[in-house]
C-alpha positions in Angstrom: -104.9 6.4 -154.0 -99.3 1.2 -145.4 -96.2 -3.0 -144.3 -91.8 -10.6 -137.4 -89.9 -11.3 -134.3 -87.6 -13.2 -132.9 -89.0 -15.6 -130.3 -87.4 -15.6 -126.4 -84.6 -18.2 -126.7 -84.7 -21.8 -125.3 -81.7 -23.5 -123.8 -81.8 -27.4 -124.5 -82.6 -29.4 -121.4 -81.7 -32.9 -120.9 -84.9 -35.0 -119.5 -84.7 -36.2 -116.0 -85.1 -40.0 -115.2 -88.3 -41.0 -113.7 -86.3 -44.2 -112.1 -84.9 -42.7 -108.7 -81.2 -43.5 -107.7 -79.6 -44.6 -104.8 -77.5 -42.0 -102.9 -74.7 -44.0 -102.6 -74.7 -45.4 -106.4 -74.7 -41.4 -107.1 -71.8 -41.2 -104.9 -69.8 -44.1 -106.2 -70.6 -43.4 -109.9 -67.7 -41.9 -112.2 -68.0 -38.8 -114.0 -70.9 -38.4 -116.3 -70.5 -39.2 -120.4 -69.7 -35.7 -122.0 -72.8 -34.8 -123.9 -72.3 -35.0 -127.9 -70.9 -32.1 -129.1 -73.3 -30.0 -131.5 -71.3 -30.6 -134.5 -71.3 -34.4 -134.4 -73.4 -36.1 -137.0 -76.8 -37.3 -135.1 -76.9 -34.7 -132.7 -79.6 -32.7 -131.2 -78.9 -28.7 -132.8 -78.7 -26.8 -129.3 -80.4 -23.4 -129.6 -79.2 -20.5 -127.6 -79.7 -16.8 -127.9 -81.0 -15.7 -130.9 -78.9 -13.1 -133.1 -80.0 -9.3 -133.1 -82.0 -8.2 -136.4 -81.2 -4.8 -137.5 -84.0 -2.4 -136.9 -86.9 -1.9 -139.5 -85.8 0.9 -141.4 -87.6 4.0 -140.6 -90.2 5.2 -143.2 -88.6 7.8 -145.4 -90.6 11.6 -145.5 -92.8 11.9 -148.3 -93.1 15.6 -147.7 -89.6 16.6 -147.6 -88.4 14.2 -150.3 -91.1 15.6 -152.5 -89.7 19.7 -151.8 -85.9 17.7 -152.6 -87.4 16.5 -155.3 -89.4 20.3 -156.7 -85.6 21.7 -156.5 -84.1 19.0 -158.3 -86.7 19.3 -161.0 -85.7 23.2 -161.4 -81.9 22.8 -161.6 -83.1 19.8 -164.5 -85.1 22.3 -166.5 -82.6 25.1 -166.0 -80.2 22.7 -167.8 -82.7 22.3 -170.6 -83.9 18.6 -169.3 -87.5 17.5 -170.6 -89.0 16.7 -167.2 -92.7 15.0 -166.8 -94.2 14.3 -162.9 -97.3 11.7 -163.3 -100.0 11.5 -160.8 -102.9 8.9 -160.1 -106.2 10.4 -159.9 -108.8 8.5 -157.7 -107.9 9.4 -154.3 -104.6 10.7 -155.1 -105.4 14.1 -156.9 -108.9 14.1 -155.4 -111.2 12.2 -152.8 -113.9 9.9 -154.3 -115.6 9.4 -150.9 -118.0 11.7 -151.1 -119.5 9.4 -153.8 -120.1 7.0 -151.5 -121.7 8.7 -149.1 -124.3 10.6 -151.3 -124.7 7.0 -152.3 -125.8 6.1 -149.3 -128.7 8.7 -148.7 -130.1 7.9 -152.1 -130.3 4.5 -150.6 -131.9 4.9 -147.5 -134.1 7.8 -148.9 -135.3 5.1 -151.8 -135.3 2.1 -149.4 -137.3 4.2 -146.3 -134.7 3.3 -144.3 -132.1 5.1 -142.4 -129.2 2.7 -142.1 -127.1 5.6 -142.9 -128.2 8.2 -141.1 -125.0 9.1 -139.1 -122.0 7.6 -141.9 -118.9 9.4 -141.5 -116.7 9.8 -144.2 -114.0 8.4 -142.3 -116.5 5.3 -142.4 -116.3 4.8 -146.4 -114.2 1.7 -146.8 -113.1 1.1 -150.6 -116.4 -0.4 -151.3 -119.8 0.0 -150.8 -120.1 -3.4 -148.8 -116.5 -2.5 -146.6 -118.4 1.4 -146.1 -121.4 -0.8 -144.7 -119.6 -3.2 -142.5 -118.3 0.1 -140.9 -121.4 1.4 -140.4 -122.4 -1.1 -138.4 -124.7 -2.9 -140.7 -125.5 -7.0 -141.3 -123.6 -8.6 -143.9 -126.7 -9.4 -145.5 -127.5 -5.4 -145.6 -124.0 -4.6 -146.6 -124.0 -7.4 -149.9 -127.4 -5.2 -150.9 -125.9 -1.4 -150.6 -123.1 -2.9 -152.5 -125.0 -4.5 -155.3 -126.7 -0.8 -155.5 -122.9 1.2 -155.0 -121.3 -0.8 -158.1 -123.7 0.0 -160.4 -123.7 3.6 -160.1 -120.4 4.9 -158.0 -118.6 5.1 -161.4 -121.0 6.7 -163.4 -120.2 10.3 -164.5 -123.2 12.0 -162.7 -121.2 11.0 -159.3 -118.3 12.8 -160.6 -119.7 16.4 -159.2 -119.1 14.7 -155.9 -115.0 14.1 -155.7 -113.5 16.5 -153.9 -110.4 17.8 -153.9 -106.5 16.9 -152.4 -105.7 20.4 -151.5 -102.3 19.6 -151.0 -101.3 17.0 -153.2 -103.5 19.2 -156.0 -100.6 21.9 -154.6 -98.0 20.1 -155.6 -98.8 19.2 -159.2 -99.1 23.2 -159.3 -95.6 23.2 -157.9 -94.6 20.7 -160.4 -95.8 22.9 -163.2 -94.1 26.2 -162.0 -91.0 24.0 -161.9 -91.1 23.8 -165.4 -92.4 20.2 -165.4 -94.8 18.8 -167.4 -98.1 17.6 -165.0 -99.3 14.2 -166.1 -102.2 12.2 -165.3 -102.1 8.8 -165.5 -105.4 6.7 -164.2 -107.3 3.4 -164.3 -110.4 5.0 -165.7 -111.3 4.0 -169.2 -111.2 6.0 -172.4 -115.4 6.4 -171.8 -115.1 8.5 -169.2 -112.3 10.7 -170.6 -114.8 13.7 -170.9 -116.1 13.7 -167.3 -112.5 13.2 -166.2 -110.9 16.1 -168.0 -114.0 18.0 -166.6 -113.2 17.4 -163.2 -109.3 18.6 -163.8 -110.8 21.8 -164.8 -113.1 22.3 -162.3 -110.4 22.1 -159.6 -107.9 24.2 -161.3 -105.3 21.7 -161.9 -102.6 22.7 -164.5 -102.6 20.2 -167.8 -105.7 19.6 -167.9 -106.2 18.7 -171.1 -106.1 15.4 -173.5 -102.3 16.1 -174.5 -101.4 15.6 -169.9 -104.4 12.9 -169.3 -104.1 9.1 -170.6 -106.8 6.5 -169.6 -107.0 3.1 -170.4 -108.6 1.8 -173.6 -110.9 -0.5 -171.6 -112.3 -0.6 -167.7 -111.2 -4.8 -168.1 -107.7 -4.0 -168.8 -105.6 -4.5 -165.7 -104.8 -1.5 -163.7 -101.1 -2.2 -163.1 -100.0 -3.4 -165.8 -101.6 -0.4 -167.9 -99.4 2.1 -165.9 -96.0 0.4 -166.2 -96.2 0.3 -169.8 -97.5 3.9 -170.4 -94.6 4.7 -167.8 -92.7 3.1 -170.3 -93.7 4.8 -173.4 -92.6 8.0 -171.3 -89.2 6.6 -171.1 -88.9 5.4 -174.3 -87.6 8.6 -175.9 -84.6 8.7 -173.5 -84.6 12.4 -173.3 -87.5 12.5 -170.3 -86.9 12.5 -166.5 -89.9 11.1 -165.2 -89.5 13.5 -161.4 -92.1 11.0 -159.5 -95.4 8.8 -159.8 -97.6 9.1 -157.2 -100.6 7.1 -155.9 -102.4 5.2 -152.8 -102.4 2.3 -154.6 -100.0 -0.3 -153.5 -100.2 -2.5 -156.1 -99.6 -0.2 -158.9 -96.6 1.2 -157.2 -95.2 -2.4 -156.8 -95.7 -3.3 -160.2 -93.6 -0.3 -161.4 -91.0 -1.1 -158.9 -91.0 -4.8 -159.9 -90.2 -3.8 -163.4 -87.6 -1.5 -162.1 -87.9 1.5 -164.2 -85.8 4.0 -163.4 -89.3 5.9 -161.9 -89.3 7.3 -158.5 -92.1 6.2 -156.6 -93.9 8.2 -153.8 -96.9 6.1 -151.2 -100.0 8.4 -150.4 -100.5 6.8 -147.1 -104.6 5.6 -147.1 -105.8 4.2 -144.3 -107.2 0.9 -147.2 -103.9 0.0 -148.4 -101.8 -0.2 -145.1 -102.2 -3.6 -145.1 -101.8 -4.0 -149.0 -98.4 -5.7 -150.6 -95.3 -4.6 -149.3 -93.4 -2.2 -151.1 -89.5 -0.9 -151.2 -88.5 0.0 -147.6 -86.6 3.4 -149.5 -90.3 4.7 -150.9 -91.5 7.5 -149.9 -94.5 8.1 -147.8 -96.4 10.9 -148.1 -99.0 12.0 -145.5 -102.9 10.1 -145.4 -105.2 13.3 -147.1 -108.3 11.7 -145.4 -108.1 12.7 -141.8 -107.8 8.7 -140.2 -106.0 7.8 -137.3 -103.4 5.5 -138.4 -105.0 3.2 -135.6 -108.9 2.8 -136.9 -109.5 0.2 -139.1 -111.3 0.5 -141.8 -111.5 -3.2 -143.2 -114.6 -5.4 -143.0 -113.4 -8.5 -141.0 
């Protein structure tokens, strides 16, 4: 589950006089009145150069902060630390775009159309209408496939289709033979807590079980908000090191770092949120797991 310049400086002009003058009255003239100095009330601010920025800081390495990180979580455990990593799941610890494109077939093949005979899954936006648009279809086509994509991407038959984030699914196994405790924290409600803890086991992924896997009560509970309080219950104790929380999502990582618990938080670069809110110039940024050029864009204009 990615973030102005300075303009070319103007020196102030005086406005010439459209009344010509005499050569000789030129001549003859005394010196000319001193211009008022800048800081004299009334006067016109006169801009020169403008002042170097400092460089945008560069992005820091998700990858090697998240090996710093595996090692630090050892040397905790060694010294009898309670440690706990937390990952998101949609399109963190597996890739729900598959959904969308067998979503897609079923449409044409119920419509007898073929809008979608040559989608890419580099093509699924993070809707059915966005996945549309990039297909190259009308808007009027696109509102229809989404109409049919809301009401049945989330349902548990389309959870065979996820697929899994071999290396991001590595590291929660790395996590684990750190001595960590693997937890999953996502936006999915507490009705699909079955077909979610299914799919953990399917893939192989250590805790996957009820005790590692909290879901919010309801779907209408806000997403954000839901993760910085159960980050908080994890907290609460004061005997857990929480090692990281990972996710694509922007705005869930922002709302943890607005509330500034004391939470690393690591970016999974997805080519949807680059142009989501901005985040902490210090988080890390780990890798896109979707194969997208950081160039293509993927949002319905």
């Amino acid at each position: 589950m990615r973030p102005a310049g300075i303009g070319s400086p103007r020196l102030a002009t005086v406005p010439e006089s459209r009344e010509a003058r005499p050569a000789a009255a030129a001549a003859t003239a005394g010196p000319a009145p001193r211009p008022q100095d800048a800081f004299e009330r009334g006067s016109r601010e006169v801009q020169g150069p403008a002042l170097p920025q400092d460089p945008a800081p560069e992005p820091v390495d998700g990858r090697q902060w998240m090996q710093d990180a595996l090692e630090d979580i050892k040397t905790r455990v060694a010294n009898g630390e309670n440690v706990k990593v937390v990952f998101d799941l949609d399109d963190t610890i597996w890739d729900g775009r598959p959904r969308t494109v067998e979503l897609a077939h079923r449409y044409d093949a119920e419509h007898g159309t073929h809008l979608f005979d040559g989608l890419a899954l580099d093509q699924v936006g993070k809707d059915g209408f966005e996945t549309a648009v990039n297909a190259g279809l009308s808007r009027s086509d696109a509102k229809a496939f989404n109409s049919y994509w809301k009401s049945r991407v989330y349902t548990d038959e389309m959870a065979q289709f996820d697929a899994p984030m071999p290396e991001i699914d590595s590291l929660a196994q790395q996590a684990h033979d750190a001595g960590a405790q693997v937890v999953y924290l996502t936006g999915r409600p507490e009705a699909e807590r079955e077909t979610t803890r299914g799919e953990l086991q399917r893939l192989g992924l250590p805790g996957a079980d009820d005790a590692h896997l909290i879901m919010k009560p309801t779907l209408n509970q806000p997403t954000a908000d839901y993760k910085v309080a159960e980050l908080k219950k994890m907290l609460e104790p004061g005997d857990t090191h929480i090692g990281w929380f990972i996710t694509e999502s922007r705005r869930d990582l922002g709302a943890v770092q607005d509330a500034k618990l004391d939470v690393p938080t690591v970016l999974l670069d997805a080519p949807w949120e680059r142009n989501g809110r901005p985040l902490d110039p210090s988080t890390p940024i780990y890798p896109s797991q979707v194969g997208v050029a950081d160039d293509q864009v993927l949002w319905a204009a």
